[in-house]
N, C-alpha and C positions, 0 to 999 in steps of 0.2 A: 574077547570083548573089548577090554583097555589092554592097550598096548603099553608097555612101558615107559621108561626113562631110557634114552642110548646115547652115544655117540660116537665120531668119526673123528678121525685121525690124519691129516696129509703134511707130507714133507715140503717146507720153503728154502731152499738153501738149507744153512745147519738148524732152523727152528722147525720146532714140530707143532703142528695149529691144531688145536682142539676146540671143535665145535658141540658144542650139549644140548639137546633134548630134552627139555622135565619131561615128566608124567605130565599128561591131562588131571585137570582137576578133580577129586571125589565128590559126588555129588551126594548131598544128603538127602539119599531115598525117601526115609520115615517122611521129612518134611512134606516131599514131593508128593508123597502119596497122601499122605491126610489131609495135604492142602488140596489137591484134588480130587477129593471126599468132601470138602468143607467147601469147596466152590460150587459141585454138581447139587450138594443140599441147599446152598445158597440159592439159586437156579428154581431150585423145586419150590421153595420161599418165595419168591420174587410173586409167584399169581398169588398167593393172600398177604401178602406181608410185604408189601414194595420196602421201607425202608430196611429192614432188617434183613432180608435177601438180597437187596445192593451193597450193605456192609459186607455182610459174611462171602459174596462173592469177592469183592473187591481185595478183604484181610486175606483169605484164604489164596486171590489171585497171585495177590504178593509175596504172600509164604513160597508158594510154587517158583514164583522168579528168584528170588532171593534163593532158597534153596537150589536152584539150577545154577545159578550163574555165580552165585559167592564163593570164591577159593579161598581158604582160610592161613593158605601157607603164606609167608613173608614174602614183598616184592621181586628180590634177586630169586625166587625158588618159583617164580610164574613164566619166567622168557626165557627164550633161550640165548646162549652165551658162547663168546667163543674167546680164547685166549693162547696166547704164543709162547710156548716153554722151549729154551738154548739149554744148552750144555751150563749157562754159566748165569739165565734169568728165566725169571715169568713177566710177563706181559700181557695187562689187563684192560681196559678203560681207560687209555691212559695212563697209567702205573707202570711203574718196573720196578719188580724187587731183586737186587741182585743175591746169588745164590750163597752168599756168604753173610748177610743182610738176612737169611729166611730160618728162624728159631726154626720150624717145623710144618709140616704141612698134616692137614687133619681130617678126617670126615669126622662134621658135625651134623648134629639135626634143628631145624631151623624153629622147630616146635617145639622139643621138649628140650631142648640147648647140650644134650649129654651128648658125648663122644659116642660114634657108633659101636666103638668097640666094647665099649659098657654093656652088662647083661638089660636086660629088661627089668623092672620092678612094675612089680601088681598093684597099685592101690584101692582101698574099697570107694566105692562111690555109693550115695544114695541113691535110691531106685529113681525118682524125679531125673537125676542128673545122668542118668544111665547111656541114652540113647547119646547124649550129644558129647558124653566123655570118650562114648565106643568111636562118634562120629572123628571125633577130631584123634583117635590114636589112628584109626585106619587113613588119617589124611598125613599124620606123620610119618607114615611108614613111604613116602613119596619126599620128602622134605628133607633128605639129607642133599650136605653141599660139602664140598671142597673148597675148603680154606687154607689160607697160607697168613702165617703168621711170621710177623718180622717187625720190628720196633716197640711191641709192647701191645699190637693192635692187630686183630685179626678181619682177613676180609675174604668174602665168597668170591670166588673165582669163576663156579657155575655151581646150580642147585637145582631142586626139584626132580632127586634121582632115589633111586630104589638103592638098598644098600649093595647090590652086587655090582648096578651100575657106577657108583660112590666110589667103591672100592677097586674096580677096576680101572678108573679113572685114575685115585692115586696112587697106584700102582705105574701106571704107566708116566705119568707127571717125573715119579720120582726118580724112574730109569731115567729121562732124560736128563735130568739134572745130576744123575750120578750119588741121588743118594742110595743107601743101604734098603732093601725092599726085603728082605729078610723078615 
């Protein structure tokens, strides 16, 4: 049904270009559906009750778009990216960091900010808050990125990947650059 997060790999000279694919965005069902419950009731409103059946159509229509089209993840984790890693840089947007210049390179999550390597923690939610705390971990689980850190400051290089695609990404990054992938 959803396809994932991937990407491709081709050789320029000694640079290896990586091109990235997020995920498609998660869409918030619950919304979609009661808002289109709350729109066909609107509807049914409309022959005795003009004003209040053009509201509830209209709130409800909204809900529905808004729930369709709103992606909740950070801008760098919505496009897709491409960047140039040497034996001896990366290269992004204009950036170069050279490999001597790169503290570390990371999968982060662009939503909940922990290192993917970190376990999961459960927290309790109130029943109210329920649907749209489940909504937004199932949008996290799309939301890691590969960062590289160098000067004290970290930046996404590409995002809006699933962790296997995350991790196989910095995996590959790092051979290039020759660090330890151990």
């Amino acid at each position: 049904m959803m396809s994932g997060s991937e990407y491709q790999k081709r050789q320029e000279g000694n640079a290896t270009v990586f091109e990235v694919t997020p995920a498609p965005p998660k869409r918030f069902m619950l919304i979609v559906i009661l808002g289109g419950i709350g729109a066909l009731f609107g509807l049914a409103v409309i022959g005795s009750e003009h004003l209040l059946g053009l509201i509830m159509l209209g709130g409800c229509g909204y809900a529905v778009y808004w729930a369709w089209t709103n992606d909740l993840r950070p801008p760098e984790h919505r496009s897709p990216s491409t960047f140039r890693v040497t034996p001896d840089a990366i290269e992004s947007k204009g950036q170069t960091w050279r490999k001597a210049d790169i503290h570390r390179l990371i999968v982060k999550n662009g939503i909940t900010k922990s290192i993917a390597t970190a376990p999961g923690v459960l927290v309790e939610v109130p029943p109210m808050m329920a649907a749209g705390a489940a909504h937004r971990m199932q949008v996290s689980l799309t939301c890691n990125g590969l960062e590289v850190e160098a000067g004290g400051k970290g930046t996404v290089l590409a995002g809006g990947m699933d962790e296997t695609t995350a991790f196989g990404l910095l995996t590959d990054v790092s051979r290039v650059l020759g660090f330890n992938t151990a």
